[in-house]
MIDOSE-1310 file (N, C-alpha, C; in nm, 2 decimals, decimal comma, always signed):
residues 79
xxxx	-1,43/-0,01/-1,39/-1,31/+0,06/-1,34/-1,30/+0,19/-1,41; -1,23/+0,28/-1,29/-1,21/+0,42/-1,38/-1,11/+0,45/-1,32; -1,03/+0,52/-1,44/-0,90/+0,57/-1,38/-0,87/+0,72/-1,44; -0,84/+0,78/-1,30/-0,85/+0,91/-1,32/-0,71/+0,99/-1,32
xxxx	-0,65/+1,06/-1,40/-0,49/+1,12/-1,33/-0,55/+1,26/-1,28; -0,53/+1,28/-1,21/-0,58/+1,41/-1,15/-0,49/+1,55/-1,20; -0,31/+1,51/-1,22/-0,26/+1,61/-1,28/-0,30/+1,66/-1,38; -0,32/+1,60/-1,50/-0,38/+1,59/-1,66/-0,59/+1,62/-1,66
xxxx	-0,63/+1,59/-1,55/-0,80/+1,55/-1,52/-0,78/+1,51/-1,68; -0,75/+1,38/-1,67/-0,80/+1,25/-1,84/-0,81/+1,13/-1,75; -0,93/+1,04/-1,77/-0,92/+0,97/-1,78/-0,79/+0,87/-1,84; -0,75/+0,79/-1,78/-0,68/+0,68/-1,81/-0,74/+0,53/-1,81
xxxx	-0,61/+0,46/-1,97/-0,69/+0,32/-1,98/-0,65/+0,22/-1,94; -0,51/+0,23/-1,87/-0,45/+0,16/-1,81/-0,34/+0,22/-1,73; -0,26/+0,16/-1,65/-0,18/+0,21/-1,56/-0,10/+0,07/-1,51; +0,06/+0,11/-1,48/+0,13/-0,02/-1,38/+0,15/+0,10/-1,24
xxxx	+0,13/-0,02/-1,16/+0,17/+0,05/-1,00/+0,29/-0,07/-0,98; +0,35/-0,01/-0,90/+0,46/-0,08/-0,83/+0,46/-0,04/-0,72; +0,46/-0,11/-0,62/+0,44/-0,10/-0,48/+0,50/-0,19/-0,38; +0,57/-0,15/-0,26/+0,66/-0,20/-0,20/+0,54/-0,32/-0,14
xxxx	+0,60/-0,39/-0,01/+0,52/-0,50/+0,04/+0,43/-0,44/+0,14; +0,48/-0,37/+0,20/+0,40/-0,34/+0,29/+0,33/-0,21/+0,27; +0,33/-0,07/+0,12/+0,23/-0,05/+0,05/+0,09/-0,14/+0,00; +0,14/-0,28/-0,06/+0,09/-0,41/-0,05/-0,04/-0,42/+0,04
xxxx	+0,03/-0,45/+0,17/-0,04/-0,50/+0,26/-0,13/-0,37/+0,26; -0,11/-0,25/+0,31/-0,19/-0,17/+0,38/-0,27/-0,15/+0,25; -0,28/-0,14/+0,11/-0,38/-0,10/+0,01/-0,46/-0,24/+0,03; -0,40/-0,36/+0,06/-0,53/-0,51/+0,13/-0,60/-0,48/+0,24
xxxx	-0,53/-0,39/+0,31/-0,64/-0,37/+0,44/-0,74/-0,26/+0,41; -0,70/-0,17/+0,33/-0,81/-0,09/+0,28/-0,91/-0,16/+0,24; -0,86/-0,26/+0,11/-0,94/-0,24/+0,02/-1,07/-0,37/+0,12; -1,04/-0,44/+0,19/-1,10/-0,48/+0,25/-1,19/-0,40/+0,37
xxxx	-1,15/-0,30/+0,41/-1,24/-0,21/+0,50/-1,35/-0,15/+0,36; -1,33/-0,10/+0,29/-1,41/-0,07/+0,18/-1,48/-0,23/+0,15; -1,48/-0,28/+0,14/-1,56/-0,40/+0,06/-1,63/-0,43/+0,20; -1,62/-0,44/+0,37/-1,68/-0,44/+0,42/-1,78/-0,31/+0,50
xxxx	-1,77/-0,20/+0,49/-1,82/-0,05/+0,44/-1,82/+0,02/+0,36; -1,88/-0,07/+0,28/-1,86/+0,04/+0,12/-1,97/+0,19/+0,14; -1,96/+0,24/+0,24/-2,06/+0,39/+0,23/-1,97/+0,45/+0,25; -1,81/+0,42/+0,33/-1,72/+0,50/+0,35/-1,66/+0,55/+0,19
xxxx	-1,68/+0,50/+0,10/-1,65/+0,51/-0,05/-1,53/+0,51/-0,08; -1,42/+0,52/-0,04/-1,28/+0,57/-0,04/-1,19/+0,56/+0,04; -1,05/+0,55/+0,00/-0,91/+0,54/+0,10/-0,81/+0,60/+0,06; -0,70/+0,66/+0,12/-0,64/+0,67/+0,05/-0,49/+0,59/+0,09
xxxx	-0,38/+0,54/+0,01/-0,29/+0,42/+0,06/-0,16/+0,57/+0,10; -0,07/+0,58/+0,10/+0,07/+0,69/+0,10/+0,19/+0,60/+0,06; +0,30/+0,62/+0,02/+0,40/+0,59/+0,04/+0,46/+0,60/+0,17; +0,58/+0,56/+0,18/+0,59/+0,61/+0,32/+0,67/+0,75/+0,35
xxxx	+0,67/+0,81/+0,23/+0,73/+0,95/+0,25/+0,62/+1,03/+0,24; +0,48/+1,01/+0,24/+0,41/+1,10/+0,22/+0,41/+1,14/+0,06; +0,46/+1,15/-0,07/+0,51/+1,18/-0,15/+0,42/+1,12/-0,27; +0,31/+1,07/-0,26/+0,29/+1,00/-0,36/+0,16/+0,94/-0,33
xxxx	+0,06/+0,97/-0,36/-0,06/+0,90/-0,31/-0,17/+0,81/-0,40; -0,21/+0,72/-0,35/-0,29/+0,61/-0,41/-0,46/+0,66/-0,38; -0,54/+0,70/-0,42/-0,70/+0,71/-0,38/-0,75/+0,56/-0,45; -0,84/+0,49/-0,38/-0,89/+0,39/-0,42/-1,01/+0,40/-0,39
xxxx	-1,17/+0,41/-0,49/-1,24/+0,47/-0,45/-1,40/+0,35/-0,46; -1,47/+0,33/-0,43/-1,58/+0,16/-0,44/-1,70/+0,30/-0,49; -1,79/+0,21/-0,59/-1,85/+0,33/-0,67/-1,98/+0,23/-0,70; -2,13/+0,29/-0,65/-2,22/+0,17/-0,74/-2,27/+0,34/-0,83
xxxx	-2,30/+0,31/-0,91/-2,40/+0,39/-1,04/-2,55/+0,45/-0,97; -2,56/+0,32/-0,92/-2,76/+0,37/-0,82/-2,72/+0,44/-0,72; -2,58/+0,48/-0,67/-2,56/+0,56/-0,56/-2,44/+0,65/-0,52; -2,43/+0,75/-0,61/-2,32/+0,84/-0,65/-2,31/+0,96/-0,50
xxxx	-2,35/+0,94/-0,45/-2,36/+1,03/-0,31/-2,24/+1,04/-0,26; -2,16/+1,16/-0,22/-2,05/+1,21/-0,19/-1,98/+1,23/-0,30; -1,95/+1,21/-0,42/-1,87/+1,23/-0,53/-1,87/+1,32/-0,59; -1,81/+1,43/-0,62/-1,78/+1,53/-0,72/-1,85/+1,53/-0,81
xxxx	-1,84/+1,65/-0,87/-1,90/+1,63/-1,03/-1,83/+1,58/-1,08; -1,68/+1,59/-1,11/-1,63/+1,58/-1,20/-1,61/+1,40/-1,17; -1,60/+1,35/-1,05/-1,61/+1,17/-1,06/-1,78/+1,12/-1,07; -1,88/+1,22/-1,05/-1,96/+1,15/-1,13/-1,97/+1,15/-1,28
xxxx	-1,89/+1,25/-1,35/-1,89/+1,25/-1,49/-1,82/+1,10/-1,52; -1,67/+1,11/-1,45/-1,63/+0,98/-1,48/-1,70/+0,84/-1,50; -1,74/+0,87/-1,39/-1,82/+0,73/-1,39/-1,94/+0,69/-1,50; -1,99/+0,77/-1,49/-2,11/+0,81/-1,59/-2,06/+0,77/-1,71
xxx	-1,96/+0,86/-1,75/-1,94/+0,87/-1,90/-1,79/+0,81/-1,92; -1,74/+0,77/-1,84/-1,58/+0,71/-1,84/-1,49/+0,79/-1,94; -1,48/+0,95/-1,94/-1,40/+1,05/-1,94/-1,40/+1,16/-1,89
């Protein structure tokens, strides 16, 4: 797992989300479209104001294709 803040670009070692139910549900339905297409790599969840966004991204090491430099550094080097 890697966790990235994008305002700061630091790695982070932990994090709490709080998330309504049906934030809930739709980051379940992602994360299940990802687990059954993981080439799509990525999702992203919203609030429902638009206001706030979740990326949740499926990553193997043998196949960094489409990813940034800066999220293959992460991954790589986990900062």
């Amino acid at each position: 797992m890697r966790i990235l803040d994008e305002n700061t670009d630091k790695s982070l070692e932990n994090i709490t989300l709080y998330l309504t139910l049906s934030e809930a549900m739709e980051l379940r339905g992602s994360l299940n479209e990802l687990i059954e297409n993981p080439k799509n790599n990525h999702t992203h969840i919203n609030d429902e104001n638009y206001q706030k966004e979740l990326t949740v991204c499926i990553y193997s090491t043998e196949d960094l294709n489409g990813f940034n430099t800066r999220s293959i550094d992460l991954i790589l080097n986990n900062k």
